[in-house]
C-alpha positions in Angstrom: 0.0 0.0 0.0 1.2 3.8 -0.7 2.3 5.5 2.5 -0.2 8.1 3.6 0.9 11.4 3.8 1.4 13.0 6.7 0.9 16.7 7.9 2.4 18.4 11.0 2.8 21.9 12.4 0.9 25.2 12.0 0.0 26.4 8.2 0.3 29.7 7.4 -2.1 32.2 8.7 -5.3 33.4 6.7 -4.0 36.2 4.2 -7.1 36.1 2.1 -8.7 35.1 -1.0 -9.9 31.5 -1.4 -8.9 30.0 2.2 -8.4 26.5 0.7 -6.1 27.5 -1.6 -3.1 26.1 1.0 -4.9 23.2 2.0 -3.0 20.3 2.5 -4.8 17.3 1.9 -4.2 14.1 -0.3 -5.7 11.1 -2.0 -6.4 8.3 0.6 -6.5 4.5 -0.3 -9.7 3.9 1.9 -12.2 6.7 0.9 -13.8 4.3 -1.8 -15.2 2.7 1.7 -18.6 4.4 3.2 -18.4 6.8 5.8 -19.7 5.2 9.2 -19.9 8.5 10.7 -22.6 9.8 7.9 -25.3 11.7 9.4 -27.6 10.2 6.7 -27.0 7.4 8.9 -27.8 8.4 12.0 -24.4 9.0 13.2 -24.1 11.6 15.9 -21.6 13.3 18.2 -23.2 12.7 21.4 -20.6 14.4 24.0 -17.9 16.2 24.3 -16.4 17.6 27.6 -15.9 20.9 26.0 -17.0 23.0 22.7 -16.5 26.7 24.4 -15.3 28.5 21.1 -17.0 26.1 18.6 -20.1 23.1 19.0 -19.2 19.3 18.8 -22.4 19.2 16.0 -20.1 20.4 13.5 -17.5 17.2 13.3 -20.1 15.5 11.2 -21.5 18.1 8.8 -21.3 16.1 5.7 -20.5 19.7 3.4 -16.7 20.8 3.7 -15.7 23.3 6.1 -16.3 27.0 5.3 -14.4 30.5 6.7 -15.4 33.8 7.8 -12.2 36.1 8.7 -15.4 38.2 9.5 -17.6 35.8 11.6 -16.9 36.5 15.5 -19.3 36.2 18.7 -18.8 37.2 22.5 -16.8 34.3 23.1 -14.4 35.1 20.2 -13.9 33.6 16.4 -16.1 31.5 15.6 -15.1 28.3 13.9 -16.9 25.6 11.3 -15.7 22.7 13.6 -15.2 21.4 16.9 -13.0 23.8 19.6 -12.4 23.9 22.9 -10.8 26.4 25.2 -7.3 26.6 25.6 -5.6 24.5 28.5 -3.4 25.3 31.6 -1.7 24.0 33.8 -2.4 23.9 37.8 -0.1 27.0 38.7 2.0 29.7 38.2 5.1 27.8 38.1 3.9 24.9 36.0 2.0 26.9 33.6 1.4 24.3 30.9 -1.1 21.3 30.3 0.3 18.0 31.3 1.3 15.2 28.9 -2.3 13.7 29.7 -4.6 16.6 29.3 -6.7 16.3 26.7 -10.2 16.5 25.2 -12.6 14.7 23.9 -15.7 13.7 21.7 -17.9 10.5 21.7 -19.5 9.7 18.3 -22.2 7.2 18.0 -21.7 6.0 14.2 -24.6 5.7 12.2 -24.3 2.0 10.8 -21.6 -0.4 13.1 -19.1 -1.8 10.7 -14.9 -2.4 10.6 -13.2 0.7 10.2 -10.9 0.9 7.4 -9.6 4.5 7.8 -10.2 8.0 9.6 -9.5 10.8 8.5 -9.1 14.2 11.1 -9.7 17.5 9.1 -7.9 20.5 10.6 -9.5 22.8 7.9 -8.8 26.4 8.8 -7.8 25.7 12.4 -3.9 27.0 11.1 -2.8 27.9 14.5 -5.5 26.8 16.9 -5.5 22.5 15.9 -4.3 19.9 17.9 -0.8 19.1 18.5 -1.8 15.8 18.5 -4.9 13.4 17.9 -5.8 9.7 19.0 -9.1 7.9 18.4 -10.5 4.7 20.1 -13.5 2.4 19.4 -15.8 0.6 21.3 -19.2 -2.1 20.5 -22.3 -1.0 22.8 -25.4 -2.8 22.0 -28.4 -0.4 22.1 -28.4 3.2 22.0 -26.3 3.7 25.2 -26.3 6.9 27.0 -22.5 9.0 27.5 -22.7 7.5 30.9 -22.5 4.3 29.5 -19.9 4.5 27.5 -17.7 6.4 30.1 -17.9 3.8 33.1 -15.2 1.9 34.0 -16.3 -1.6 32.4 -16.1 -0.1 28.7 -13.5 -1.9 26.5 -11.9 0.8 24.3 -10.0 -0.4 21.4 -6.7 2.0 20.2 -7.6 2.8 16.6 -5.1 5.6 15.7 -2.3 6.1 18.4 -1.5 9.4 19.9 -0.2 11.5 16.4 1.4 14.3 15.4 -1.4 16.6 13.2 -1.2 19.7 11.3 -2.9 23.0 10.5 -5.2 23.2 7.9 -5.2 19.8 6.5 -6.3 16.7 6.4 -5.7 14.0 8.5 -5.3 10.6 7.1 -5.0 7.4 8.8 -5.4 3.9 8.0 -6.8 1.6 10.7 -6.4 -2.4 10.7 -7.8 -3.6 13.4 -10.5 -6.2 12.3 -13.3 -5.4 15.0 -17.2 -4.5 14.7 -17.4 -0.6 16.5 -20.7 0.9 17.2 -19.1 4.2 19.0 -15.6 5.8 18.5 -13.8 8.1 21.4 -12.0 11.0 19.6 -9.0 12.7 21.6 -7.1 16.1 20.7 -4.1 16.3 23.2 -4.1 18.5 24.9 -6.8 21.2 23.5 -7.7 23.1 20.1 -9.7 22.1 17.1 -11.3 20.2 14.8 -13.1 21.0 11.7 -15.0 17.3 10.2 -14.1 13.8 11.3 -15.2 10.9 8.5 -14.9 7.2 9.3 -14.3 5.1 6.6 -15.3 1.4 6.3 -17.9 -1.6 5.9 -21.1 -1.4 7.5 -21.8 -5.1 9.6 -25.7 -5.6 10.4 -27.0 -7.5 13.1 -28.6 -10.3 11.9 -31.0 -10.7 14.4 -32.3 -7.2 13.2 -32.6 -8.6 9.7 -34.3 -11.5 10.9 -36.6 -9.7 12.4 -37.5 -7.4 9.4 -37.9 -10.7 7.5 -37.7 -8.9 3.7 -35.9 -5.5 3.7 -33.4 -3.3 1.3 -30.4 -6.3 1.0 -27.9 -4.0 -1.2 -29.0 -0.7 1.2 -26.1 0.6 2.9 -27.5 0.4 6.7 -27.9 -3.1 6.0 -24.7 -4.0 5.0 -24.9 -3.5 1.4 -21.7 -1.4 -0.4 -20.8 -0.2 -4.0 -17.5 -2.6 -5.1 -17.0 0.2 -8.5 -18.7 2.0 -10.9 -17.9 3.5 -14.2 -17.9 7.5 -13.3 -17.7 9.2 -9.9 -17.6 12.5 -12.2 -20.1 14.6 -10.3 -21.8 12.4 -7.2 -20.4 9.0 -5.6 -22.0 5.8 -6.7 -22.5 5.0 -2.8 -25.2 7.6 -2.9 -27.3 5.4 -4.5 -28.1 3.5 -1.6 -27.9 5.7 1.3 -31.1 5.9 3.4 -34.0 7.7 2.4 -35.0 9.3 -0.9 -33.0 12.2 -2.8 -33.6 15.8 -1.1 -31.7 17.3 -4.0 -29.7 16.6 -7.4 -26.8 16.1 -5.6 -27.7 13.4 -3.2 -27.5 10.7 -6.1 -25.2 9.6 -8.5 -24.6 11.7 -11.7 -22.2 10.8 -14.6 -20.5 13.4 -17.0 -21.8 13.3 -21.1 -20.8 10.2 -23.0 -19.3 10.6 -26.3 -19.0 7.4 -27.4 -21.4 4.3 -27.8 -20.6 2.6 -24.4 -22.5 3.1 -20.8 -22.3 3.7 -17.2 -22.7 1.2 -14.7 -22.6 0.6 -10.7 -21.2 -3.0 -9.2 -22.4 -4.0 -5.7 -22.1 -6.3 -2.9 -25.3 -7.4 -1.5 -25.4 -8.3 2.8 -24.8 -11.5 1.6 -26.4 -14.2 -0.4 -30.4 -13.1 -0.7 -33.3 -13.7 -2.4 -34.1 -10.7 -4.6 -38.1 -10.1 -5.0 -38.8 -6.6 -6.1 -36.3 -3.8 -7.3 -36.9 0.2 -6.9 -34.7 2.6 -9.3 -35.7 6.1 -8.6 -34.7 9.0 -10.4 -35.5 12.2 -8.0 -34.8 15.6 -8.6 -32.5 14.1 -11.7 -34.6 16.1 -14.5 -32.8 16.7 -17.4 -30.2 14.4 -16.6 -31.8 11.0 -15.4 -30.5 8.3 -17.2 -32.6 7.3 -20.4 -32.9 3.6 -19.7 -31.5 0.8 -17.0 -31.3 -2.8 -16.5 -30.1 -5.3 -13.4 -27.9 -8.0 -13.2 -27.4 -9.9 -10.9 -24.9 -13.2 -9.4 -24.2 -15.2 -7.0 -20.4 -15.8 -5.6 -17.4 -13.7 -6.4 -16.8 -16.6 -9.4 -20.8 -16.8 -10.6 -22.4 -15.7 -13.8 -24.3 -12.5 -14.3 -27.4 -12.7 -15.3 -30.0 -10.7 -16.2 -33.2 -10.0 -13.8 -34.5 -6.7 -15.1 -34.0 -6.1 -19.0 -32.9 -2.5 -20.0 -36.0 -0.8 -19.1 -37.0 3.5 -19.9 -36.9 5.9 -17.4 -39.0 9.1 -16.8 -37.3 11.7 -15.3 -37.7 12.8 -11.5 -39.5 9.2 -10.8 -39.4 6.3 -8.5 -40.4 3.6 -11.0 -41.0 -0.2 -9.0 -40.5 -3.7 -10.7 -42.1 -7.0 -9.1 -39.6 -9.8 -10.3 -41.6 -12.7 -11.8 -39.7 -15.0 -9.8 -36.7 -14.2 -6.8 -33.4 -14.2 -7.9 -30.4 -15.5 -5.5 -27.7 -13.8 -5.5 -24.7 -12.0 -3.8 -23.6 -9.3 -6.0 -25.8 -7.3 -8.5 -25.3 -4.4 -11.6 -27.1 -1.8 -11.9 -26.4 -0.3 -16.1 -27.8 2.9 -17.3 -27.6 3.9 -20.6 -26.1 5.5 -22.2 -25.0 7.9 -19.3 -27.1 10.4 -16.6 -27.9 9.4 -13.5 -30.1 7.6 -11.0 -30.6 8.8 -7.6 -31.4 5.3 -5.6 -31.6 1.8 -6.2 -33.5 -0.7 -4.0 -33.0 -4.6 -4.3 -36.2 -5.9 -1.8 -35.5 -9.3 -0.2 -34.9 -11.3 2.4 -30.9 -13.8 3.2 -31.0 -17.2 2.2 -30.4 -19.8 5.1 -27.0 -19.5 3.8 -26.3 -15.8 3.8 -27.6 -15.7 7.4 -25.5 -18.2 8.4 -22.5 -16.7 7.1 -23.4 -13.2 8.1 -24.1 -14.2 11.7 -20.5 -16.3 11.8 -18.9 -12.8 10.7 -20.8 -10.9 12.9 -19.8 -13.0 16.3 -16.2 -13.2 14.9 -16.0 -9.5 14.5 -17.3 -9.1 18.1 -21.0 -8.4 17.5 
């Protein structure tokens, strides 16, 4: 694997014009992976022990960071991230925060999974970021409370070490630690700020949840479903296609650029696991003049099976959620989604329910992952 850059020490302060235009940041090997942390999700940062400059809410805004040199309130500049007050030390002759001081965030992440890689986004905070940053994870079933996770009995599993960080940048770090986390723990040492946190990796459901719904989304991303490539990331990420919810806006789906050529755009996923597919949704919201013009679904089962066919290329309208009852289910563990000849769809929906064997597997990963 390429080494992943690394960033330390302050960047240079704000001297106008397009604030990102110093921004140190590179291309990291696990951002193909979702983002745990999504707020589509239901992630949420539910503590902190302190946000005096700037609130704990904004670690998880899913836009980029923005700046105002402009923007201050009564308790001083007011930042697009996560900031806490500056430390000090317990008198006038030791004036400086201890090696251990530190703060602090708890994150519940919106789908439990294995993380794959984390990255820590310093944007704007030049002078004012963390010397250093450390995150840990945790499995809590439920929807435990801060108290929970804080007592003494709460295993908490070192995902990136105590590191070095710097200004205005970000953060990249790969994590290989082959665990299922519900809740991460993220430390700046000793004080400062933080702009977005994103956790990259694969969602693992419960299976007993699945079970329970009986026949539900099997490729949707909150059930363990995940895009494995697609043809064009031009203008949206495939993975949009099967986030929660319907499209609140063009953006929120998966747009290609023009073709200009005779081939066509495509999406490969990875289903839960094996399932039997009953009824597919493609919807096209909010893509109006650029919804793809017609689609079709494949579909196979095992990494070494043959794709088949279980929707034929089929018109779109425009701006519509358009529903297909398969004459008969289809088992399977991977499935295609082709447009043609290039556009965009805003969701897809496989409706189903695991085969004895896909349940079987997925409940053997979930108890070896610590589920």
């Amino acid at each position: 694997m390429t080494a992943i850059p690394s960033f330390t020490g302050d960047a240079n302060p704000y001297g106008g014009g397009d604030p990102y235009a110093d921004y140190r940041t590179a291309d990291f090997p696990f951002t193909h992976h979702a983002d745990l942390a999504d707020r589509r999700l239901g992630a949420g940062v539910i503590a902190a022990n302190d946000e005096f400059f700037a609130e704990r809410e904004n670690l998880l805004v899913p836009e980029r960071a923005e700046f105002d040199p402009e923007h201050f309130g009564h308790k001083g500049k007011i930042m697009d991230g996560w900031e806490t007050r500056r430390r000090r030390g317990a008198s006038a002759g030791h004036p400086w925060p201890t090696a251990d001081d530190h703060d602090w965030a708890l994150i519940r992440l919106g789908a439990p999974g294995v993380v794959r890689g984390i990255v820590v986004d310093t944007a704007h905070f030049r002078g004012n970021y963390p010397q250093a940053v450390s995150v840990e994870g945790t499995s809590v079933a439920g929807s435990p409370t801060p108290e929970d996770l804080l007592a003494d009995d709460v295993k908490w599993t070192t995902l990136v070490p105590r590191t070095p960080v710097g200004g205005h940048a970000a953060n990249g770090f790969a994590v290989d630690v082959e665990q299922r986390f519900t809740h991460l723990r993220v430390n700046q040492h000793p004080d400062g700020g933080i702009a977005r946190l994103r956790v990259y990796g694969e969602v693992v459901p419960d299976p007993k949840w699945l079970a329970a719904l009986g026949t539900f989304d099997v490729v949707a991303l909150e059930n363990g479903g995940g895009v494995e490539d697609a043809s064009d990331r031009f203008y949206s990420p495939a993975t949009n296609t099967i986030q929660p919810g319907r499209s609140r806006k063009m953006d929120d789906g998966w747009e290609t650029r023009r073709r200009r050529d005779q081939g066509n755009d495509w999406i490969r996923y990875r289903l839960v696991e094996q399932s039997e597919i009953r009824a597919i949704e493609i919807d096209t919201a909010y893509l109006k003049g650029n919804s793809a013009g017609w689609a079709s679904v494949s579909v196979k089962d095992g990494e070494s099976g043959e794709w088949r066919e279980i929707l034929p290329r089929t018109r779109l309208q425009p701006d519509t959620n358009h529903r297909f009852v398969l004459p008969e289910p289809a088992v399977a563990t991977h499935a295609r989604v082709d447009i043609y000849p290039d556009g965009g769809i805003s969701r897809l929906r496989l409706h189903g329910s695991l085969t004895a064997e896909g349940a079987a597997r997925l409940t053997a990963r979930h108890q070896e992952l610590g589920g």
